[in-house]
N, C-alpha and C positions, 0 to 999 in steps of 0.2 A: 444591460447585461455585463456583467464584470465575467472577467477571468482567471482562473487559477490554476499556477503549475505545482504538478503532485510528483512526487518523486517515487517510485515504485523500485525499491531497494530489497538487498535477499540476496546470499547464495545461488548459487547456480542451481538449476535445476529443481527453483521451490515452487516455482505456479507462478511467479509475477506476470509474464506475458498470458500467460491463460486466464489470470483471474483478468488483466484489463481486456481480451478479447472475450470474455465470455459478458461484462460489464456492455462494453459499446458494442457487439456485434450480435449478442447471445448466443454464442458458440462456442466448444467443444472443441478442438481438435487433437489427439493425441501424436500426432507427427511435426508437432516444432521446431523447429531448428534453433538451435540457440541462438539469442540476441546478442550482436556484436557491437559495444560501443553504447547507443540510444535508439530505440524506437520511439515516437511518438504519436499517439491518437488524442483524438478531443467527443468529449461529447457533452450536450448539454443536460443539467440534470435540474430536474422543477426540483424545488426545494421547498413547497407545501406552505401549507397558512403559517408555521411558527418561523418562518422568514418573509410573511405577507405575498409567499405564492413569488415568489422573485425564482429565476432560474440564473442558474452560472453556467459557465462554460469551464468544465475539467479539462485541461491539458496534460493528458499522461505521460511522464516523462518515464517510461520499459529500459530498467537501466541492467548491462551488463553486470551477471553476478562476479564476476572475475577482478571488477571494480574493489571489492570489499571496502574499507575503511578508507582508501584511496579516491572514492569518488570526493571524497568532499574535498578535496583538492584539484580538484577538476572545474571547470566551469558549467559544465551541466548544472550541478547543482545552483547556481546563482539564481535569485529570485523564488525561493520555493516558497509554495504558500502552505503545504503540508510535505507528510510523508508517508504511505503504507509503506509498513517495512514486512515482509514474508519471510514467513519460517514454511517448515513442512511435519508436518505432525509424525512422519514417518522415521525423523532425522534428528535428534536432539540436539546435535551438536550448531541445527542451524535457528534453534529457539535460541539455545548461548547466543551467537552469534547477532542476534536479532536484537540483544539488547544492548552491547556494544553501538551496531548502527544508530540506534534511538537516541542513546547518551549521544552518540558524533553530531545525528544533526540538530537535539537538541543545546547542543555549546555550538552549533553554527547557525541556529535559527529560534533563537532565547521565546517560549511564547508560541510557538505555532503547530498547532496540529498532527498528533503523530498518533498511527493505529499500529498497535502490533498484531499482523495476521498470522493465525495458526494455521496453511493450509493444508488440502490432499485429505483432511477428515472423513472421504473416503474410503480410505489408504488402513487409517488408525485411527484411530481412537484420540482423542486429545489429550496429552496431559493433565492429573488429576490437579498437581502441586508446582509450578513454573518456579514458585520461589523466587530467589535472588533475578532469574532469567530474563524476568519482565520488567521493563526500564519502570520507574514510579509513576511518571508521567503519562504515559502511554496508555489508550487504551485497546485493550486484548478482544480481539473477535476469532472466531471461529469460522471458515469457509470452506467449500468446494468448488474449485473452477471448473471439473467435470459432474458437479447434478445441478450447479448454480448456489446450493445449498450459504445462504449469509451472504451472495454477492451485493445486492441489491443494496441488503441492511449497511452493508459495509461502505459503499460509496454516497450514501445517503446520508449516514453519521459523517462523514470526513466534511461534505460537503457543505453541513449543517454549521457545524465546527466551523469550519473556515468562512462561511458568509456573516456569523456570528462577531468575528477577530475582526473583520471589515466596517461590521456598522459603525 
């Protein structure tokens, strides 16, 4: 089993900690506290016959949104093997945002796996037209860390991605 760390990047207040606890614990909770610094969990994820049934081990790196553009100057980031980056569908200003991130840690990480999540799709409605928003590289998922709604989908592609980048 190999392992990988994932950078869970976003504004404050977009769902990063809720989509990774909703991912490894299958829970909900709307009384958060925000993440100060780094949270980290791990879980293992089967990665099905188009990886010959191989599991990984996700290392969720729940990064402070107060980081912005700053974390990649940090050491947290060293050694990412990806990145979900969260926006909130309710907040547009943190889709912008979201593609900034992607551009940073793709010029820090040339080649490796990067999701832009839309989430709280709950909340709103998704953007029709992201335009200029969505980094090129990137690909864009839709979620909900409060119905579950695309969690699944979503760490199953990153992880598919990144066992891929490996063989």
């Amino acid at each position: 089993m190999i392992s990988a760390k994932v950078m869970l990047l976003g504004d404050i207040g977009v769902g990063k900690t809720s989509l990774a606890r909703r991912y490894v614990f299958d829970k909900f909770e709307s009384d958060y506290k925000t993440t100060i610094g780094v949270d980290v969990l791990t879980h293992d994820l089967e990665l099905g016959s188009e990886c010959g049934g191989q599991t990984l081990r996700l290392v969720l790196w729940d990064t402070d949104g107060d980081f912005g553009n700053r974390i990649f100057d940090t050491v947290y980031v060293a050694g990412a093997s990806g990145a979900i980056i969260v926006a909130d569908a309710s907040r547009p200003s943190t889709i912008v945002k979201s593609a900034s991130l992607a551009a940073r840690f793709e010029e820090r990480f040339p080649g490796r796996p990067i999701m832009i999540i839309i989430n709280k799709i709950d909340l709103a409605p998704p953007p029709r037209d992201l335009g200029p928003a969505v980094h090129s590289s990137a690909e864009e998922l839709y979620t909900s860390a409060k119905t579950g709604q695309g969690v699944p989908q979503l760490f199953q592609r990153l992880g598919a991605a990144i066992w891929r980048r490996t063989e």
